[in-house]
C-alpha positions as CSV (number, residue, x, y, z in Angstrom):
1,X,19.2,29.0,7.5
2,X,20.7,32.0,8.1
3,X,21.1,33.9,11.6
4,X,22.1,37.7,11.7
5,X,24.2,38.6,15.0
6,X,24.7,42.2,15.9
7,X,27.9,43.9,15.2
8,X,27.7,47.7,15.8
9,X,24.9,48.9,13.9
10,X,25.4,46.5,11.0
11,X,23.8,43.0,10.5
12,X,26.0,40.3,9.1
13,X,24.7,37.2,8.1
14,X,26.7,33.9,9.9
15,X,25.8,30.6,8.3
16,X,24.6,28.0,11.1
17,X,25.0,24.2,11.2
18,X,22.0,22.9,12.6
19,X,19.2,22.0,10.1
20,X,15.6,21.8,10.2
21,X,14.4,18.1,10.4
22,X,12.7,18.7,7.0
23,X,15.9,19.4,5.5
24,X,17.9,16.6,7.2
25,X,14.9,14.1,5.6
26,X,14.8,15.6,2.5
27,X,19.2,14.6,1.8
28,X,18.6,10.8,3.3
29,X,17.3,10.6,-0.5
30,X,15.8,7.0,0.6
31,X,14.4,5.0,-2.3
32,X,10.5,3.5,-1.5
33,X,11.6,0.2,-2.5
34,X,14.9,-0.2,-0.7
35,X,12.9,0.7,2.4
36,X,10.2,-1.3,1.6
37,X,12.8,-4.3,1.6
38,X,14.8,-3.3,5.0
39,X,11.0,-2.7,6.5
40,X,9.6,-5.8,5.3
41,X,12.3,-8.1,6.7
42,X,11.9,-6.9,10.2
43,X,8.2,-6.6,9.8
44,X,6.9,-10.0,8.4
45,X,8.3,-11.4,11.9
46,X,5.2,-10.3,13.6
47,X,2.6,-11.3,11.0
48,X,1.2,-14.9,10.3
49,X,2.2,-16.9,7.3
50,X,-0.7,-16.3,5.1
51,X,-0.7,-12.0,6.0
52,X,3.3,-12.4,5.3
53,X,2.7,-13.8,1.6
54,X,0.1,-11.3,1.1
55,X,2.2,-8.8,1.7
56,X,5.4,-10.1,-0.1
57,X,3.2,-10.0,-3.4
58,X,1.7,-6.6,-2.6
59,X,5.4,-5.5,-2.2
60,X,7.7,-7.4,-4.8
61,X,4.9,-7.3,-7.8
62,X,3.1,-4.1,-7.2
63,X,4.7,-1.3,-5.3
64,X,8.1,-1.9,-6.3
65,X,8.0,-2.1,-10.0
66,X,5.3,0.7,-10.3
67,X,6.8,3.3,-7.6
68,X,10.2,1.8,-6.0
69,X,12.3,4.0,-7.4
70,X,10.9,6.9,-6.4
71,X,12.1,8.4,-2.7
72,X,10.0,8.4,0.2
73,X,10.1,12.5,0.0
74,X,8.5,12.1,-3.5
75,X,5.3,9.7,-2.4
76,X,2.4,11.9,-2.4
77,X,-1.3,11.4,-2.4
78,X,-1.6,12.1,-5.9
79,X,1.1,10.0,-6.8
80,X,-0.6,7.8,-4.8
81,X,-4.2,8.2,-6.5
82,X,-2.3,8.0,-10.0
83,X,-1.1,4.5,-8.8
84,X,-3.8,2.7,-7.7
85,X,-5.6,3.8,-11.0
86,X,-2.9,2.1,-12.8
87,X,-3.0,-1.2,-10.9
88,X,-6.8,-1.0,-11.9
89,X,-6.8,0.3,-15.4
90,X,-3.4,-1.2,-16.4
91,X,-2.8,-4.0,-14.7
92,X,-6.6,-5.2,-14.0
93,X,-6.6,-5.1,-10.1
94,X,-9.7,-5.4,-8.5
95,X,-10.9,-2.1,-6.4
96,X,-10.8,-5.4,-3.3
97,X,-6.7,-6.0,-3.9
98,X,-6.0,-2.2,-4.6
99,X,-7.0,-1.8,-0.7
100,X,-5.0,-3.9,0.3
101,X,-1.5,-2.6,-1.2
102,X,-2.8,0.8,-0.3
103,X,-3.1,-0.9,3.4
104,X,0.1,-2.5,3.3
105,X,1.8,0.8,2.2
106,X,-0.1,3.0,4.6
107,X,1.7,0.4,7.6
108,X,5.3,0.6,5.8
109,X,4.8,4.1,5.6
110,X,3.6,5.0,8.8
111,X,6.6,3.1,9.9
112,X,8.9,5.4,7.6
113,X,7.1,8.5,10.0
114,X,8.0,6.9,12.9
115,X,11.7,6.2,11.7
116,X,12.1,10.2,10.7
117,X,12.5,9.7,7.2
118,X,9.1,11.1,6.7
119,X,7.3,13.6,8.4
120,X,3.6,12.6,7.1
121,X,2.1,9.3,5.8
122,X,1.1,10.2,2.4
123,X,-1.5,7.2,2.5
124,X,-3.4,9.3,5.4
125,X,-4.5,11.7,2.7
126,X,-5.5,9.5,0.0
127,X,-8.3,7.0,0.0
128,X,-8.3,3.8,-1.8
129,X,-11.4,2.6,-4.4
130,X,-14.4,1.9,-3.1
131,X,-14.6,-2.0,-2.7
132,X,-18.5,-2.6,-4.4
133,X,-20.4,-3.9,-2.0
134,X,-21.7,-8.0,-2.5
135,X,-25.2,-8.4,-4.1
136,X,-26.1,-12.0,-3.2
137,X,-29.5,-13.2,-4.8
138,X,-31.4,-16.4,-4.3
139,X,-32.1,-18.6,-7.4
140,X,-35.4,-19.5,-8.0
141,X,-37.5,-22.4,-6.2
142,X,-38.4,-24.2,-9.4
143,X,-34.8,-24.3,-10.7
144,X,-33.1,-25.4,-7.5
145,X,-35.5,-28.0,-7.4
146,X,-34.1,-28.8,-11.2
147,X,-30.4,-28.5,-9.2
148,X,-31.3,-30.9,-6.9
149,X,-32.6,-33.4,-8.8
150,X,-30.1,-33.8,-11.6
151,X,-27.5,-33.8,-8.6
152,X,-29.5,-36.9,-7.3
153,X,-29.6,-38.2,-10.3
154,X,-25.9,-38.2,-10.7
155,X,-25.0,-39.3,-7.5
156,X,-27.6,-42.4,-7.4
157,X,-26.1,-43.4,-10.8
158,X,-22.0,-42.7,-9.7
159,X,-23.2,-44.9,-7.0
160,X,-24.8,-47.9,-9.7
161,X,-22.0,-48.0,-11.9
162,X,-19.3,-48.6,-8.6
């Protein structure tokens, strides 16, 4: 940034020290992953044992090898958009578990804002796949009679041959 300071009728340019908080962010340079890790390790103190392995498998076998590298300055919501397309195309994810990493990042990365090494939470702009709705549907009277009955008929004859 440069500041001009009067001297007689001329303006000379004076280099300053202070940076804009964008700037400062921009040098830190932080890799996704590497945060991820440092975040993680605080984070899964708070959360139950089953959200904790949920989240370590979300972390360690889908955001890391696919983005990790990449700094938190260079996470944006069409990077974003591109990945979870992957994990569904590529890897076979479900629309269901592509929520959930996008959730898991969208907490990490919210943390990241609060930490100052971002200034937004790319995750805010970018919506994950629509999870289909369930479609339940009832069978048929005459063949869950047909269940029952051959059901019977196996348990009264498990119950003969004991």
């Amino acid at each position: 940034m440069k500041i001009y300071k009067a001297k007689s009728a001329l303006q000379i340019p004076i280099k300053s020290n202070s940076r804009s908080k964008k700037e400062d962010n921009k040098k830190t340079g932080k890799l996704l992953g590497e945060y991820l890790e440092s975040w993680f390790a605080i984070h899964k103190r708070k959360l139950a044992p089953s959200t904790i392995n949920g989240y370590y498998t979300n972390i360690y076998n889908h955001i890391i090898p696919a983005i990790g590298k990449l700094t938190l300055e260079e996470i944006k919501p069409s990077s974003l958009d591109k990945f979870y397309l992957d994990l569904m195309d590529n890897d076979g994810l479900s629309a269901k578990t592509v929520t959930y990493v996008h959730n898991v990042l969208k907490v990490a990365l919210q943390a990241a804002v609060e930490d100052s090494f971002i200034t937004i939470n790319p995750c805010m702009r970018v919506k994950p796949p629509k999870v289909p709705k369930f479609k339940s549907t009832l069978l048929p009277r005459e063949q869950l009679s047909r269940i029952w009955f051959t059901l019977t008929a196996l348990q009264q004859n498990s119950i003969l041959q004991k």
